[in-house]
N, C-alpha and C positions, 0 to 999 in steps of 0.2 A: 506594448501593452503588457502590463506586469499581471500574472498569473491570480487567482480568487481561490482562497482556501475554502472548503468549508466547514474544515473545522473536523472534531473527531466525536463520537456518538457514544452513548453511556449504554450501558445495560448489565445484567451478571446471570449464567446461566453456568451447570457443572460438565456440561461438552468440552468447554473450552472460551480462551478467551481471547478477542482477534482487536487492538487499535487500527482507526482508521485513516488516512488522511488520504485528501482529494483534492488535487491539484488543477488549473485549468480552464478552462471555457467551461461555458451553462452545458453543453453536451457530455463534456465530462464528468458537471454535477450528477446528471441525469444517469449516465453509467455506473457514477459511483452508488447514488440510492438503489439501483437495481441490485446491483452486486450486494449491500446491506440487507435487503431484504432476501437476497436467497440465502445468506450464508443465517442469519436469524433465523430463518426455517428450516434450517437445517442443523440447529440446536444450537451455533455459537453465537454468545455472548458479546456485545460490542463494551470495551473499553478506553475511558478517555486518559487511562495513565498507560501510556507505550511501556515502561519499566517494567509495568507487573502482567504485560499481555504474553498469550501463551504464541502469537504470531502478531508483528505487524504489516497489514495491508498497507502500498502506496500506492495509488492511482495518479499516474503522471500527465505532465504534457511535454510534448518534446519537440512543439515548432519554433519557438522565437529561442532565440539562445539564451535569454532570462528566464527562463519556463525551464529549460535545462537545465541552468546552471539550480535553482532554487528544489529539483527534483533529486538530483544528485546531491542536495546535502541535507535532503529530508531521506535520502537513502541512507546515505552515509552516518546520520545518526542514530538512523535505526540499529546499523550493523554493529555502530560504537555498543547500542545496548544489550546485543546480541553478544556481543566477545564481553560485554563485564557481566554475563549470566543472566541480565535483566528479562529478556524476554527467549522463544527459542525459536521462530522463524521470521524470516525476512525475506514477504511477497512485494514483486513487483510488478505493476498492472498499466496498462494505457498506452498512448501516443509513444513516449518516450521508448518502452518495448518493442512497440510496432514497427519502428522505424532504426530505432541506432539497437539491437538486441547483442548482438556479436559485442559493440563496442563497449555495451552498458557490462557485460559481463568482464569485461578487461581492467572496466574502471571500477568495478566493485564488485569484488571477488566472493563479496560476503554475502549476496545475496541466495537465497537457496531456492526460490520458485521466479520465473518468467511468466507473464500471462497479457497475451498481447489485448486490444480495446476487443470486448466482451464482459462475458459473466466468469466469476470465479466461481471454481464448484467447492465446497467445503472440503474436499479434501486435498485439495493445496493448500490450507490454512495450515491444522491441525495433522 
């Protein structure tokens, strides 16, 4: 079963500004609007261009090895927009953390926050 985006969430606030994307099962959906609403109340901004975000959030899944493979290259281009200035942090959130984190960190080096299935506090964002 191939993984359910849902997509990345608009908004503009001067805290700061976070792209979102949410990878996985309806449980994951669910973790992911939590996490959007704390980090909203907590002043940051959701934006749907990753380029110009001041962090992007990935919310992963990391059971079926399609779920992996397609988390690790929504990672991987986050990081691509990290090293061409585009944006200045690259979180990592979910399943895929909870379970491979040692290895996730081997394979992409470029990440700069870990945050296993829970709530992100805004200041891993920004």
């Amino acid at each position: 079963m191939k993984p359910k985006r849902s997509g990345r969430q608009t908004a503009t606030d001067s805290k700061g500004t976070y792209a979102f994307v949410s990878l996985g099962c309806p449980k994951n959906l669910v973790d992911s609007e939590r996490m959007l609403g704390l980090l909203a109340e907590d002043g940051l901004a959701i934006t749907p261009h990753a380029e110009s975000a001041d962090a992007i959030v990935i919310n992963t899944c990391g059971f079926l090895e399609a779920s992996k493979d397609e988390s690790l290259k929504e990672i991987n281009d986050a990081i691509a927009l990290k090293k061409a200035g585009k944006c200045k942090r690259v979180v990592v959130a979910g399943c895929l953390v909870q379970r491979h984190k040692t290895k996730l960190l081997n394979d992409a080096p470029g990440i700069d926050r870990l945050v296993g299935r829970g709530l992100i506090p805004a200041s891993s964002i920004v």
